[in-house]
C-alpha positions in Angstrom: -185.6 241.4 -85.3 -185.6 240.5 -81.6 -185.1 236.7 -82.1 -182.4 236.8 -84.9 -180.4 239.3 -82.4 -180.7 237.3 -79.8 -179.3 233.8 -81.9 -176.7 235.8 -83.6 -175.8 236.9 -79.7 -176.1 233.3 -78.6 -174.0 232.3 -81.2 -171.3 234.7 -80.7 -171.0 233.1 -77.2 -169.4 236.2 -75.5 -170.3 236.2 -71.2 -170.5 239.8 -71.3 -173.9 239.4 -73.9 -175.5 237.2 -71.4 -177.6 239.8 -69.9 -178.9 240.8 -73.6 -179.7 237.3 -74.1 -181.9 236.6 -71.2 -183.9 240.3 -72.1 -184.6 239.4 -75.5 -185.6 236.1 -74.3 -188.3 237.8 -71.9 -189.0 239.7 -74.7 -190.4 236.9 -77.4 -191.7 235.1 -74.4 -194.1 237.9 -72.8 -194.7 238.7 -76.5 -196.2 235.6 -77.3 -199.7 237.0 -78.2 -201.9 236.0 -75.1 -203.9 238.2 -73.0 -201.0 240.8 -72.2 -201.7 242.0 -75.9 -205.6 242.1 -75.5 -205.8 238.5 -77.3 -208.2 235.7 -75.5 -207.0 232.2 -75.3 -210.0 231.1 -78.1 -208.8 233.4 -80.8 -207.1 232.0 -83.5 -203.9 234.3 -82.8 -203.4 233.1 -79.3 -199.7 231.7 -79.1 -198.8 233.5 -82.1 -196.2 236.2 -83.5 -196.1 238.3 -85.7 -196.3 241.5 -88.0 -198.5 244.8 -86.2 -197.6 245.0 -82.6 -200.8 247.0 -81.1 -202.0 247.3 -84.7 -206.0 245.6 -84.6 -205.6 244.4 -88.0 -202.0 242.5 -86.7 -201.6 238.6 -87.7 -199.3 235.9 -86.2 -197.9 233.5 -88.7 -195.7 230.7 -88.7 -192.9 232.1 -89.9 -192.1 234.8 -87.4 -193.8 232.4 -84.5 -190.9 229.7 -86.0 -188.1 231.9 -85.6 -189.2 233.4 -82.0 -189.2 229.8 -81.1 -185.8 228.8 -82.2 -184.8 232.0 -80.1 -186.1 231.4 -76.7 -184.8 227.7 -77.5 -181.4 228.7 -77.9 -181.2 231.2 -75.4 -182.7 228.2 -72.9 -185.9 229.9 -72.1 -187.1 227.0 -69.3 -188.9 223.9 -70.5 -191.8 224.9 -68.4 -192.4 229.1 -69.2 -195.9 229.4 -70.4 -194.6 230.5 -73.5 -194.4 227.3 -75.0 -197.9 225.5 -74.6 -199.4 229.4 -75.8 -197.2 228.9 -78.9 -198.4 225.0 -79.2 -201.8 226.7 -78.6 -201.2 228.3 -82.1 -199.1 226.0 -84.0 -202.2 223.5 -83.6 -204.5 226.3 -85.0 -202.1 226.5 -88.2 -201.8 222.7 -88.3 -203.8 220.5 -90.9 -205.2 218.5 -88.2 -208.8 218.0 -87.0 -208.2 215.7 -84.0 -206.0 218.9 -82.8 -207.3 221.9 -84.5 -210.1 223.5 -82.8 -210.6 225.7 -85.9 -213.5 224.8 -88.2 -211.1 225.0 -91.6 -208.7 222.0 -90.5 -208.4 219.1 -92.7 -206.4 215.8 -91.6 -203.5 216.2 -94.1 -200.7 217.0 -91.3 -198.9 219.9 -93.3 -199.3 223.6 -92.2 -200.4 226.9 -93.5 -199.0 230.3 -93.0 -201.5 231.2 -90.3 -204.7 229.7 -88.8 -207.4 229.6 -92.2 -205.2 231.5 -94.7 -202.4 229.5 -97.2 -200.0 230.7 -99.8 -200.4 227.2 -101.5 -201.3 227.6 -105.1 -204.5 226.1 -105.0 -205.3 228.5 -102.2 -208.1 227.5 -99.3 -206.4 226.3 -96.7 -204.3 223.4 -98.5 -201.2 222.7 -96.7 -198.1 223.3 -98.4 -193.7 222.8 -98.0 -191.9 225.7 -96.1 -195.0 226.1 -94.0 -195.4 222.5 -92.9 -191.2 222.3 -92.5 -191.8 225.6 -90.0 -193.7 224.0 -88.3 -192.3 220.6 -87.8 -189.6 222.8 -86.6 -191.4 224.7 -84.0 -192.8 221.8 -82.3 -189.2 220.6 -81.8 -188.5 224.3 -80.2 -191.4 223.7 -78.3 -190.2 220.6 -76.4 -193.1 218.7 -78.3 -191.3 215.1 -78.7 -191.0 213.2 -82.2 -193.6 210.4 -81.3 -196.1 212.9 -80.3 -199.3 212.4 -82.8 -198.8 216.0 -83.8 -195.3 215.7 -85.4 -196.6 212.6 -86.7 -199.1 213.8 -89.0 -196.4 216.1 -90.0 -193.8 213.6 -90.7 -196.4 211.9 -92.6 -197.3 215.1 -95.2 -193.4 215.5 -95.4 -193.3 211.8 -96.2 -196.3 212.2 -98.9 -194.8 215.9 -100.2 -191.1 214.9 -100.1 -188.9 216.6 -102.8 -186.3 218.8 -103.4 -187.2 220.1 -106.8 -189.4 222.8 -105.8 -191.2 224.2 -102.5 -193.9 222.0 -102.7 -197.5 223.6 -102.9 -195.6 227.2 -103.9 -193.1 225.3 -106.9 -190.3 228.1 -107.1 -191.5 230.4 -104.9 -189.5 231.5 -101.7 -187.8 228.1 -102.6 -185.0 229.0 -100.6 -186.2 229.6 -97.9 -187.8 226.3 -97.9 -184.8 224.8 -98.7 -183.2 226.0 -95.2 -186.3 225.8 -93.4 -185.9 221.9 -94.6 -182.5 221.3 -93.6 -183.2 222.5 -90.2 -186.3 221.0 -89.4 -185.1 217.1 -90.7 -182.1 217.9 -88.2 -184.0 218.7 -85.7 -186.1 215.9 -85.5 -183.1 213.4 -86.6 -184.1 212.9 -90.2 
């Protein structure tokens, strides 16, 4: 809720919401999951966002992480806030990618999964699959992670593999709109 208020205030462009900007901004970023909510930088939530708050039984996922992202991005959170190498911190625990992944479950396809060891590709385990790899694509661009890093280049790789418009691809129909705009965005972003 926080980061679509604060792009749909960033987009308005109004001076006078200037000072809501920069609090939702310090919002997201001290709520990047780190030790401020009790979590250590070796758990697989580290860097993440997500559903439960205080909650113990709370997960990150790159979903919400991918739209907190976009909104510290576009309300110019600094390059160099800690907030973005903890977020990295999880979207390499959510990537397909063993030379990256310090999580036993990582394979070397380059796509994503909804959070670190859990999918909601049809095949289930921990396959990579469409609007989770294009999230995530996306959030290394937020993340001031550059388009020749090896990281966005195992992902450009599964999108290259996976590329189609008929369906969400891993999930056919399901939340298939959403990956179409999570898509679109993300090939922008990183000038595809």
């Amino acid at each position: 809720i926080t980061a679509v208020s604060v792009m749909a205030l960033v987009a308005g462009g109004r001076p006078q919401d200037k000072p809501l900007i920069e609090k939702g901004r310090a919002y997201l970023a001290e709520h990047i999951w780190d030790e401020g909510e009790g979590v250590k930088p070796n758990d697989k939530w580290y860097g993440g966002i997500g559903y439960g708050g205080s909650d113990p039984n709370r997960r990150a996922d790159i979903i919400s992480l991918e739209y907190a992202l976009r909104a510290m991005k576009e309300a110019e959170l600094p390059a160099n806030d800690a907030a973005w190498e903890k977020a990295i911190k999880f979207l390499q625990r959510t990537q397909n990618n063993s030379e990256t992944n310090d999580q036993g479950w990582a394979s070397n396809d380059g796509g994503f999964v909804y959070y670190p060891g859990f999918t909601y590709h049809s095949d289930g385990g921990t396959t990579s699959y469409g609007s989770a790899t294009y999230a995530g694509v996306i959030s290394y661009a937020w993340a001031n992670v550059k388009k020749e890093d090896a990281r966005v280049q195992a992902v450009l790789k599964w999108i290259r593999d996976n590329y189609t418009v008929d369906e969400n691809p891993g999930m056919g129909q399901k939340t298939v709109y959403y990956y179409y705009l999570v898509f679109a965005k993300a090939l922008q972003a990183v000038g595809q």
